[in-house]
Phi, psi and omega in degrees: 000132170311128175314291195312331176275350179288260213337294169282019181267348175271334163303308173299313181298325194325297145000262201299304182322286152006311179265003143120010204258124161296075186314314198271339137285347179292303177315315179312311194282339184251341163265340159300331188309139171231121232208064193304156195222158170227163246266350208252308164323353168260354195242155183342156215229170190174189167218174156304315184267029174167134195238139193277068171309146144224153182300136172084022183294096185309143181254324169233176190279353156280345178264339169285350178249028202245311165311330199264308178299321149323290193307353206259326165318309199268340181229010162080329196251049187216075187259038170208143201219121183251136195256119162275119211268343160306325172253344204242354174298135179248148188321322205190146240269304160333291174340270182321332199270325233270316166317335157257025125276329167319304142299321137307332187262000172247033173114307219274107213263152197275121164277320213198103169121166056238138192206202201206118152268151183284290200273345170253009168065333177305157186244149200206177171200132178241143204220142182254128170289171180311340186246042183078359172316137188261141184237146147264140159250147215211112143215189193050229192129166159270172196224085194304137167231109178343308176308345194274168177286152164306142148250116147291135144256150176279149161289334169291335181276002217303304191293314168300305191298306167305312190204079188289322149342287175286344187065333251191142194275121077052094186285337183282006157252036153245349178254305218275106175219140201250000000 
């Protein structure tokens, strides 16, 4: 903190007391505060018509989520990070292992995966952030073509259609829903 702001923070708090406001509950309530951040926010920054790089700029969705864990260290109140799948979907099956190191080494524990869905063929991994959110990392997929034939599923296939590896549905997505 800047000297000059240590110099007026006894002034102030002085200030607010003065006005009946309980400082030392304000501090609490602003270090209790959980500040979800979001993943698009570690990386160049933009619009669809021009997007603004700057250095040291995460590049990938394992370095946003290495940054957002940084950000959490340093101010305690940001323990969730929302992975937006428009930017954050990643290329390839690598991409998910490198993302469940990721995530292991900062803690953060794996619900699901690294697994395959049955009916969208991606390989994915779901993660609960600290404040219970179920999170997805997301890649591949079909590439839907007007020529293919229809596929149905069954309600029997629910567990094969979902987490295709295991056959079997996941009971924390029938109880747990975020």
């Amino acid at each position: 903190m800047s000297s000059r702001y240590e110099k007026a923070y006894p002034q102030l708090a002085q200030q607010l007391t003065d006005r009946g406001i309980d400082v030392e509950a304000v501090k609490a309530a602003l270090k209790a505060q959980c500040i979800e951040t979001p993943s698009w926010g570690y990386g160049d920054s933009g619009t669809r018509f021009k997007v603004f790089a700057w250095p040291g700029a995460a590049r990938t969705l394992r370095e946003k989520l290495a940054d957002a864990a940084h950000v959490h260290r340093l101010t305690g109140v940001c323990p969730t990070v929302a992975i937006h799948i428009p930017w954050d979907k990643v290329d390839d099956w690598d991409e998910i292992r490198r993302a469940a190191d990721t995530l292991a080494y900062h803690n953060i524990s794996i619900d699901v995966g690294p697994t395959r869905h049955g009916i969208t063929r991606g390989e994915t991994i779901y993660f609960f952030d600290p404040l219970g959110n179920r999170n997805e990392v997301f890649t591949g997929g079909y590439k839907p073509d007007p020529d293919w034939d229809v596929i149905t599923w069954t309600e029997e296939q629910m567990g094969r259609g979902i987490f295709y590896w295991q056959d079997a549905i996941n009971n924390r997505f029938l109880t747990m829903h975020t």
